[in-house]
Each structure stands twice: as C-alpha cells, then as structure tokens.
N, CA and C atoms as a LAMMPS dump frame, in Angstrom:
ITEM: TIMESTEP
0
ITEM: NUMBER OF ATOMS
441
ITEM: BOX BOUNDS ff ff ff
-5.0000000000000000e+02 5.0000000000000000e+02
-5.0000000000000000e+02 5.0000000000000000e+02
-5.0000000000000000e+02 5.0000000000000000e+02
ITEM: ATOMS id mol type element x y z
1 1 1 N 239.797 143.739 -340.237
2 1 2 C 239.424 143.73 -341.616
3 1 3 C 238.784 145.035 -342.041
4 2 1 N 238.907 146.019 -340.973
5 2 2 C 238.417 147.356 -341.664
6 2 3 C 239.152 148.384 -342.442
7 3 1 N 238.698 148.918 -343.147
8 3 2 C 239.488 149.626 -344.338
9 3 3 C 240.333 150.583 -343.189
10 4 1 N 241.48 151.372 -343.6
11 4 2 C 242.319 152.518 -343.08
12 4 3 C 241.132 153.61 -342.847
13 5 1 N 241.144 154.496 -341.957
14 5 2 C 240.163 155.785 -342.177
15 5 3 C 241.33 156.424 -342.281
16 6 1 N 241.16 157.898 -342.923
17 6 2 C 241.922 158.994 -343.049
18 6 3 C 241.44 159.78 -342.105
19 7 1 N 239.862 160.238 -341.648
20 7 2 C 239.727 161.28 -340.859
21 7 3 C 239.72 160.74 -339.645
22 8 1 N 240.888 161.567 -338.762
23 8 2 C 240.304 160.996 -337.397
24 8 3 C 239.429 161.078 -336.599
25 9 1 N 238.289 161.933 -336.875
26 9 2 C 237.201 161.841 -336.213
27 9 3 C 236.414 160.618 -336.685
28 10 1 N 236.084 160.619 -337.847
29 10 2 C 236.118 159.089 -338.07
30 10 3 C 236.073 157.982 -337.642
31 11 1 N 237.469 158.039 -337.203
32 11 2 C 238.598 156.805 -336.621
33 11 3 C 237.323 156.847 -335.402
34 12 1 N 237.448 158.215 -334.589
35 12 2 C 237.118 157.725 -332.925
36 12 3 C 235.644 157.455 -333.096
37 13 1 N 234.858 157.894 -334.275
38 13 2 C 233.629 157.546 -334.083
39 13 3 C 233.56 156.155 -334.199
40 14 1 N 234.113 155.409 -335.267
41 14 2 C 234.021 153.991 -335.635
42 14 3 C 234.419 153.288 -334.367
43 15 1 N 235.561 154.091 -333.698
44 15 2 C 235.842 153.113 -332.403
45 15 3 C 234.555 152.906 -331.487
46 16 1 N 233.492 154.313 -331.257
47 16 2 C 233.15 154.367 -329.976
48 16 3 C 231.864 153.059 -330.607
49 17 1 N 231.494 153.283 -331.589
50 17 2 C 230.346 152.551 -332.767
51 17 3 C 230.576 150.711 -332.083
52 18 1 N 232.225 150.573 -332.643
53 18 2 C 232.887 149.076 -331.892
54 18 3 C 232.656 148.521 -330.59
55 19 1 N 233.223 149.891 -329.75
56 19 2 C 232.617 149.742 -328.563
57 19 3 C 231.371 149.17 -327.764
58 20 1 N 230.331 149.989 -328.383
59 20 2 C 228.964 149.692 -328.002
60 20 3 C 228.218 148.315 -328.752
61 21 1 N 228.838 148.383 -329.884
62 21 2 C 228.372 146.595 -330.439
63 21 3 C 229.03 145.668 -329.777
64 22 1 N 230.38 145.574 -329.623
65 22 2 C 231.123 144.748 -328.559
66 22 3 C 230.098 144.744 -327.364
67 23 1 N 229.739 145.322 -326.403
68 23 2 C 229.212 145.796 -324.942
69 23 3 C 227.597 145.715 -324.876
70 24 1 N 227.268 145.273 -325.923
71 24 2 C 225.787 145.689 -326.323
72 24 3 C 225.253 145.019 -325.505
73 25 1 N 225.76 143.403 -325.513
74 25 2 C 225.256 142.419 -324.826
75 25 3 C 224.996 140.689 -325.22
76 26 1 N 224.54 139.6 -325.157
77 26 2 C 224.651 138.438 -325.906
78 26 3 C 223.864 138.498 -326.44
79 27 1 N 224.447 138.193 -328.227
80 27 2 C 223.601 137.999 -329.44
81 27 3 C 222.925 136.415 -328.842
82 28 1 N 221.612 136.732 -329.496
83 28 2 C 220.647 135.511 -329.66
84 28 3 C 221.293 134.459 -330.777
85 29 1 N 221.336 133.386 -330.491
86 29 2 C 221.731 132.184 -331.058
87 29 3 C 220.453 131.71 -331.675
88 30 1 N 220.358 131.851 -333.298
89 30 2 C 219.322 131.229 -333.766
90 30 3 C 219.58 129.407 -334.672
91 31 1 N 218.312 128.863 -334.097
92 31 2 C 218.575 127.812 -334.869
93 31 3 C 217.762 128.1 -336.207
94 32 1 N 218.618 126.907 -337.413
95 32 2 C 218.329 126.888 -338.499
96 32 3 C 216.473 127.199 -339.033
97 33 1 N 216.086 126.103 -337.681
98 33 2 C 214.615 126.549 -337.908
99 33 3 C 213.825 127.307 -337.722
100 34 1 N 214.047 128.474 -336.855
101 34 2 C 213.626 129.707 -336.568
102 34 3 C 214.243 130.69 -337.71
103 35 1 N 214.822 130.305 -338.484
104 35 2 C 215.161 131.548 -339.967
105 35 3 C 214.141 131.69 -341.138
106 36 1 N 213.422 131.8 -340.677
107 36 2 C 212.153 131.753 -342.295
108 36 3 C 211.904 133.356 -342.558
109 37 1 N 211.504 133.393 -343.599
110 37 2 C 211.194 134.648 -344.52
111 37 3 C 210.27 135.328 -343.464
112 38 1 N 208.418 134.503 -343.348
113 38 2 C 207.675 134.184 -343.227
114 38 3 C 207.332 135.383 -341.731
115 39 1 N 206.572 136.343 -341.444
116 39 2 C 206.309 137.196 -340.633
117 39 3 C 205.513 135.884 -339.458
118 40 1 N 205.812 136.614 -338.27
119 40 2 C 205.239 135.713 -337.484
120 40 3 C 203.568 136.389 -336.969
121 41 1 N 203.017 135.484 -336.069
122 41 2 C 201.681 135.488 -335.687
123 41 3 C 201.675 135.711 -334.736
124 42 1 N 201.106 137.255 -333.909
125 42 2 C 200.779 137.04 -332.528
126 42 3 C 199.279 137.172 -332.314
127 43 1 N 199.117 136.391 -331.612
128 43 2 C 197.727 136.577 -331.129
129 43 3 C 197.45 136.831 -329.673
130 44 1 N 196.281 137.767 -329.302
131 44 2 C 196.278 138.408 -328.075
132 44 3 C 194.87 137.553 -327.521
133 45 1 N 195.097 137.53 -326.262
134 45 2 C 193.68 137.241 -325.573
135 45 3 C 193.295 138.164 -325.214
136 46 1 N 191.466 137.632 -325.413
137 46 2 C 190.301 138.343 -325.3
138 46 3 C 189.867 138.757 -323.77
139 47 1 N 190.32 138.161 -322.783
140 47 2 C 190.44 138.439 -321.273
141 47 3 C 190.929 139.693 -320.471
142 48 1 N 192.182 139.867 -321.85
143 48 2 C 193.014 141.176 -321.676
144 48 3 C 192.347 142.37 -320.841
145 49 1 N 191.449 142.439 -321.925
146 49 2 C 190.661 144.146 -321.839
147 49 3 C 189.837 144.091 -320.654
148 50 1 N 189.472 142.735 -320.345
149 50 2 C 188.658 143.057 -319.066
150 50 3 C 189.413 142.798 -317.981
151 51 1 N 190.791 142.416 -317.145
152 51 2 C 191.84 142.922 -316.765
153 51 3 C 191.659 144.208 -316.23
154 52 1 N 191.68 144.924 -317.381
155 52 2 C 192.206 146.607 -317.409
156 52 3 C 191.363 147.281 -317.422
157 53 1 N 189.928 147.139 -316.666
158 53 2 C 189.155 148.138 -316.777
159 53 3 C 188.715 149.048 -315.618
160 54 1 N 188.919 150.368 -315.486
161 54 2 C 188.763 150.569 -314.069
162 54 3 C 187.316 150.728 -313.281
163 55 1 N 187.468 150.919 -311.944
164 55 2 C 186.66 150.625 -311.31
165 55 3 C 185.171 151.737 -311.659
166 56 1 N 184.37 150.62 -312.208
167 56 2 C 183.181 152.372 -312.296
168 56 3 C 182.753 152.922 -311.656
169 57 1 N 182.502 152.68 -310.338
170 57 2 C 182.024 153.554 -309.421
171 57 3 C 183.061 154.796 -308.907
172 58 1 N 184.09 154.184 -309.032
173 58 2 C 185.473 155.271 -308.071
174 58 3 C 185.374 156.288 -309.679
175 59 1 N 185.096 156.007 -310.72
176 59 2 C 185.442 156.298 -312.119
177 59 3 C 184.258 157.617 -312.296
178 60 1 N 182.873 157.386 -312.273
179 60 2 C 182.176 157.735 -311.898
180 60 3 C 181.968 159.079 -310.748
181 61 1 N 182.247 158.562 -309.675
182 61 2 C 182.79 159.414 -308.637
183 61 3 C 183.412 160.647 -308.796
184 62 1 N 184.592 160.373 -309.675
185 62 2 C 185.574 161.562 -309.772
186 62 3 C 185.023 162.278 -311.149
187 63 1 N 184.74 161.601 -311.85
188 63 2 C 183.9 162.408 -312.958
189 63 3 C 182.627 163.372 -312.13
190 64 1 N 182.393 162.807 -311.749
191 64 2 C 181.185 164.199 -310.901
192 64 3 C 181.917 165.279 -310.045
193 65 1 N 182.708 164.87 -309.763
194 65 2 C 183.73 165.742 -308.489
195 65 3 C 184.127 166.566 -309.609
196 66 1 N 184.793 166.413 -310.314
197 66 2 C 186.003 166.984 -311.316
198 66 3 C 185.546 167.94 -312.818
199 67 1 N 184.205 167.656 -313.173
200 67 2 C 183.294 167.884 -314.407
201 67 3 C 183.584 169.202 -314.547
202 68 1 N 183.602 170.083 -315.757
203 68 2 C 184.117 171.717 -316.115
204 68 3 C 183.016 171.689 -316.752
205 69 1 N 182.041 172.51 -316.534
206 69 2 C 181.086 173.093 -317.248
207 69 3 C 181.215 174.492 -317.286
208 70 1 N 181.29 174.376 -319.08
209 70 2 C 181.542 175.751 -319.893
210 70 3 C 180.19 176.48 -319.492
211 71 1 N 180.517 178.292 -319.529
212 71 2 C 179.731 178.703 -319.525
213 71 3 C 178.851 178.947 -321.085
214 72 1 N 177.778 179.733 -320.977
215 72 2 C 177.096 179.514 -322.254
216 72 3 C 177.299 180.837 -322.601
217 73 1 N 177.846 180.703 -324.28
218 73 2 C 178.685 182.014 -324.507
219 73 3 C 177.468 182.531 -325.079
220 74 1 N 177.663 183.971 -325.107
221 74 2 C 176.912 185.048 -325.39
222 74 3 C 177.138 185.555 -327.443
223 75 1 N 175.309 185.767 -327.475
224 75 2 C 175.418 185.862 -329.13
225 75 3 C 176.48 187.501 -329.55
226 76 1 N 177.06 187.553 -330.362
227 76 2 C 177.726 188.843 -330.79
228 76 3 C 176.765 189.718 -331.027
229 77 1 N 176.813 190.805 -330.538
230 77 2 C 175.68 191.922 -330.693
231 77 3 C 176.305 192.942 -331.861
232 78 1 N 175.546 192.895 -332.768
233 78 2 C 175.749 194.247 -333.759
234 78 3 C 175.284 195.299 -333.989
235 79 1 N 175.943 196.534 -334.13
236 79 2 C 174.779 197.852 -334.676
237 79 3 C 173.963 197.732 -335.482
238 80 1 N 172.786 198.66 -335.666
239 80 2 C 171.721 198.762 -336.675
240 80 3 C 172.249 198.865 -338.264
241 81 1 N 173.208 199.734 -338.084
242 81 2 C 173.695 199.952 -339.664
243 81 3 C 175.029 199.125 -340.326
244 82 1 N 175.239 198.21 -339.445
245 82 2 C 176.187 197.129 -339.973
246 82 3 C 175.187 195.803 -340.123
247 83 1 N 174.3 195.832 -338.828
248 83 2 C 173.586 194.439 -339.408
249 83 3 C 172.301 194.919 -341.11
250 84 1 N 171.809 196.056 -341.04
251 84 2 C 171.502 196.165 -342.238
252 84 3 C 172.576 196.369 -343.713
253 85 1 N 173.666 196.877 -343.324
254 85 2 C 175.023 195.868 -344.442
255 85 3 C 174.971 194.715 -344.149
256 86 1 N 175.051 194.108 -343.715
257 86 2 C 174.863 192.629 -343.987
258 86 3 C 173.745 191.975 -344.477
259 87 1 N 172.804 192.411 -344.046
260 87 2 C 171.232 192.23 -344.672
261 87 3 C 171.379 192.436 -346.355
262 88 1 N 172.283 193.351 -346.882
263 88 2 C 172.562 194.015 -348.009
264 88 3 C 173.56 192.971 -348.633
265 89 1 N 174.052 192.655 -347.674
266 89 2 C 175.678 191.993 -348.805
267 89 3 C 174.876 190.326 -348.722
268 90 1 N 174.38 189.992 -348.233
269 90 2 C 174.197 188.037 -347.735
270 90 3 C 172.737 188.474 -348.159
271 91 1 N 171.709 189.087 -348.15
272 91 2 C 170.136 188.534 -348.285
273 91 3 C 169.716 189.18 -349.805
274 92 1 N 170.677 190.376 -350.057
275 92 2 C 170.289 190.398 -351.586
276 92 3 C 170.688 189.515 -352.418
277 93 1 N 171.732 188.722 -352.579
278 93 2 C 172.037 187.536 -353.221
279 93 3 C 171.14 186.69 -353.47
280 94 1 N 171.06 186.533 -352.08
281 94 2 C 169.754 185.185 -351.837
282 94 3 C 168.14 185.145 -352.303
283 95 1 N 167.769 186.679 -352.05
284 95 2 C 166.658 187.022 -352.831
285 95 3 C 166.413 187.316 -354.52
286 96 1 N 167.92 187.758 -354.637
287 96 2 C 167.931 187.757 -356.459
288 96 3 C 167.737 186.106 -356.823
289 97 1 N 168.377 185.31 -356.024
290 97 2 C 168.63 183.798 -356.531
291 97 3 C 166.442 183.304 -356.429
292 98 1 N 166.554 183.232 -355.169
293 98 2 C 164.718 183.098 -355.428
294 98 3 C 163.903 183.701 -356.313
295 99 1 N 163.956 185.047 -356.661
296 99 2 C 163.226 185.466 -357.562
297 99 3 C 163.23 185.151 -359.44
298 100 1 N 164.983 184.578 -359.569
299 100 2 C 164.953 184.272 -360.636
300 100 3 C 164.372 182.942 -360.815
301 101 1 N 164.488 182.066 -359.466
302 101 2 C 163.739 180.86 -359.473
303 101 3 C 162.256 180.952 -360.272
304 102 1 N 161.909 181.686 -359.161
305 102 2 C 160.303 182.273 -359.573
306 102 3 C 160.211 182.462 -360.862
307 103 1 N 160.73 183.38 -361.562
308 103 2 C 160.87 183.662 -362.791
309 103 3 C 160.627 182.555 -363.523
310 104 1 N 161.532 181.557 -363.761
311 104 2 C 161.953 180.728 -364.298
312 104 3 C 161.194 179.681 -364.229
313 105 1 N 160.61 179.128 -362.634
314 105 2 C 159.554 178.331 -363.042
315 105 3 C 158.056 178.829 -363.239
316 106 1 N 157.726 180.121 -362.712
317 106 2 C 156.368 180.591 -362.849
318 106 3 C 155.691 181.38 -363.555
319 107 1 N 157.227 181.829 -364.427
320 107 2 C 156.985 182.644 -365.627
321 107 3 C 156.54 184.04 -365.019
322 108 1 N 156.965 184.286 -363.187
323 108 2 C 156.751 185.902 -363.245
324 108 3 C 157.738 186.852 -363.496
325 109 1 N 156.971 187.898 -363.929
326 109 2 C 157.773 189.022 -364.861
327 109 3 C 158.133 189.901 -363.244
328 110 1 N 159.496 190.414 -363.123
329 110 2 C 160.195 191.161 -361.988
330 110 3 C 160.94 192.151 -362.834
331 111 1 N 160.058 193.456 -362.415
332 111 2 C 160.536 194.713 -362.916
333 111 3 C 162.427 195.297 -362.184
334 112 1 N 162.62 195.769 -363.738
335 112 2 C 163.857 196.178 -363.5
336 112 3 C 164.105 196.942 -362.661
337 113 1 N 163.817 197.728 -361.954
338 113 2 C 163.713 198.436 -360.47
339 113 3 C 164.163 197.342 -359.707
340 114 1 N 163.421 196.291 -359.279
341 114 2 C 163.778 195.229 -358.192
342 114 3 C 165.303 194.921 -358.337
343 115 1 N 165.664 194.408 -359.487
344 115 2 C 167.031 194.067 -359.831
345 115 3 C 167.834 194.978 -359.297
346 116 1 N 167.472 196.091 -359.887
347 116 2 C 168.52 197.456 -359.363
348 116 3 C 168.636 197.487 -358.221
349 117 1 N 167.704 197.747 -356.925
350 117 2 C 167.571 197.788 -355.762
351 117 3 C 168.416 196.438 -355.073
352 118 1 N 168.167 195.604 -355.639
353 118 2 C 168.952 194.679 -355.229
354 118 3 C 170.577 194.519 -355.299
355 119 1 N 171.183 194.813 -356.633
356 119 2 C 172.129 194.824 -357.149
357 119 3 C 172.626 196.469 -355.927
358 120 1 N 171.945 197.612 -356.195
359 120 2 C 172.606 198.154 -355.328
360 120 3 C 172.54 198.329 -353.559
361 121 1 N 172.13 197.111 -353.229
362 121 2 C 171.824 196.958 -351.775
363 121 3 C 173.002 196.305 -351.884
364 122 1 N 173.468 195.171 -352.469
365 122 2 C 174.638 194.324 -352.652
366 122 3 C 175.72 195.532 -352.159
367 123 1 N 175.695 196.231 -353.343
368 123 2 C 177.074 197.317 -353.474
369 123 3 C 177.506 198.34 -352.156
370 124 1 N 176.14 198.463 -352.073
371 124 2 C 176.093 199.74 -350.759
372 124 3 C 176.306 199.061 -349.269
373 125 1 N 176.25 197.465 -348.97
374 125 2 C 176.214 197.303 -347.778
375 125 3 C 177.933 196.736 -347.552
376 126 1 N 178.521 196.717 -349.472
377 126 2 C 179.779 195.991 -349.093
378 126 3 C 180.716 196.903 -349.25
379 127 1 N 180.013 198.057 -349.71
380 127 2 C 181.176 199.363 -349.671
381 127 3 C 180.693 199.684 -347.955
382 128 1 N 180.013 199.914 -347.52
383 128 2 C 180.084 200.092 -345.984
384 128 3 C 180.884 199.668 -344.761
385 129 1 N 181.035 197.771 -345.223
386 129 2 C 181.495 197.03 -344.614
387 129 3 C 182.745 197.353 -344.774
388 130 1 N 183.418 197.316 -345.924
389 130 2 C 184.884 197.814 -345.883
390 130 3 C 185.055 198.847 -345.828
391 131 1 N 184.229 199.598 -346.072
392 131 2 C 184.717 201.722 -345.22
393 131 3 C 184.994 201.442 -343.791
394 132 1 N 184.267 200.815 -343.525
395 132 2 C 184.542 200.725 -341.878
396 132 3 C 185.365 199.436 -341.076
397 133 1 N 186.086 199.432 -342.343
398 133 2 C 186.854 197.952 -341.317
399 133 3 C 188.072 198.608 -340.447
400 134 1 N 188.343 197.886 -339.84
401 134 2 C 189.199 198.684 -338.878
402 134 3 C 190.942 199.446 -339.677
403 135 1 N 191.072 200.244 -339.693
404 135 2 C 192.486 200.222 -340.508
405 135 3 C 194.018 199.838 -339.846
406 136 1 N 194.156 199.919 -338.833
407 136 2 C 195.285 199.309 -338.174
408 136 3 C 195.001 197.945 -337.746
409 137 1 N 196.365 196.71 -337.493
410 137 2 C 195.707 195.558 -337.706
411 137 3 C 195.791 195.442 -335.679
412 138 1 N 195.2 193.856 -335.326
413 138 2 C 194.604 193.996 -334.159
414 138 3 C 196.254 193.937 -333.372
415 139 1 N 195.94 193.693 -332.163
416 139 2 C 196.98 193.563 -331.105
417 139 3 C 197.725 191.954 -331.091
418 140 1 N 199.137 191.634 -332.084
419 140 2 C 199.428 190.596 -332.406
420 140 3 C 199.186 189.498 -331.453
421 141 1 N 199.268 190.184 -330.026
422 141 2 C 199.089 189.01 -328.778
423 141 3 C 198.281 188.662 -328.441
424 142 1 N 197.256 189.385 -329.076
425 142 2 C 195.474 188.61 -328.797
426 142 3 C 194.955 187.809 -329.421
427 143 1 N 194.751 186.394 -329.54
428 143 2 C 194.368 185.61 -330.262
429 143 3 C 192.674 185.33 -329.958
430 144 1 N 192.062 186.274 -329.393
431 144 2 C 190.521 185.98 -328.801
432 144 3 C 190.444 185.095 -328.223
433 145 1 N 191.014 184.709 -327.23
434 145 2 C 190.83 183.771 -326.285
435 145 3 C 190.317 184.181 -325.273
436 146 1 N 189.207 184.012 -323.786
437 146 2 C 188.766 184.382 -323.032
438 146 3 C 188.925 183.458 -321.749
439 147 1 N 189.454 183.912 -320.895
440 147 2 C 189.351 182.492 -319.858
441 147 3 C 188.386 183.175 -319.195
C-alpha cells in the first residue's frame, strides 16, 4: 500500500527503514485497558539510597590518600608609578564622591583647587595607564595558565 517512489535512493532507504521495523522485534500486545490518555505513576522506594551508599571509611581513606592541595598563589606585585596611576584613576573618583557627600550633608565648602587636583589625578593616571599598555597583543597560546 505504499505510494511508487521515483528516487531510487529513496526506494533503498524506505526498504532498509522496512527492514528494521520488520526485525525490530515483538510488538507489545496491549489490552483495551491499559490504553488511557492518563500519564502513569511511578513511585520509588525510600530504601533505595541507602543501598547505594559507599563505604565511609574506605571513602574517607582514599580522600586523605588522594587530596590536591593548591598552592597559595602569590599577590601581583606592581611598580611605584603604575600603582600611583591607579591610586589616580580608582581613588580620585572615590574621594570626589565622599567629599561631595560631605558637602552636601555638612554644608562644607571644598575649594576649587581640590576638584582640579582631583579631576587631574583622574586624567594623568589614565593617560599613563594607556601610554604604557603594551602595544603588540600577547602570545595567542598563552592563556595564563600555570601548572
């Protein structure tokens, strides 16, 4: 009852398709009363998990034998005149932001000098930082990994 195919690749696929449903193996015979819409219910016992638990002492054991303790990595050390750019680009922000606090709730007056100094500590530590960034890019195969 199957339609004609035209392509014969087709043809041999549908055959080999026949094949393996033919060969598959015996279909299950359902009765009328096992056909419901209705998802079924499994329920598991609670015994299960304790079954499957392994032994703690042998467990134990090999955890002490086997344990990788990382070493304790070391802080990045910076020069004097990059960590004071940074002091410049990250703590003048932070100090303009407090002082306007101040301002604002204590009503103190902060001479325009301070601002300036600040504003150009900003400028001067982030023109530094990028004068000196590296200009060629790194070695594609190094991803900083250290074993």
């Amino acid at each position: 009852m199957s339609e004609p195919v035209s392509d014969p690749d087709k043809a041999a696929q549908d055959a080999a398709w026949q094949e393996i449903v033919a060969n598959f193996g015996d279909r299950v015979e359902l009765s009328e009363d096992e056909l419901t819409d209705e998802p079924a219910v499994v329920s598991f016992d609670d015994d299960v998990d304790e079954q499957f638990e392994p032994d703690a002492e042998l467990y134990d054991d090999a955890y002490e034998h086997d344990a990788f303790v990382a070493p304790q990595p070391s802080l990045p050390r910076t020069t004097p005149d990059r960590f004071f750019a940074w002091l410049g680009v990250l703590g003048a922000p932070v100090l303009a932001v407090v002082l306007f606090v101040l301002r604002a709730t204590l009503g103190w007056w902060i001479p325009s000098w301070v601002v300036d100094a600040l504003v150009m500590a900003f400028l001067v530590g982030f023109g530094y930082l990028v004068f000196h960034m590296p200009r060629e890019p790194r070695d594609p195969w190094d991803d900083g990994a250290r074993l």
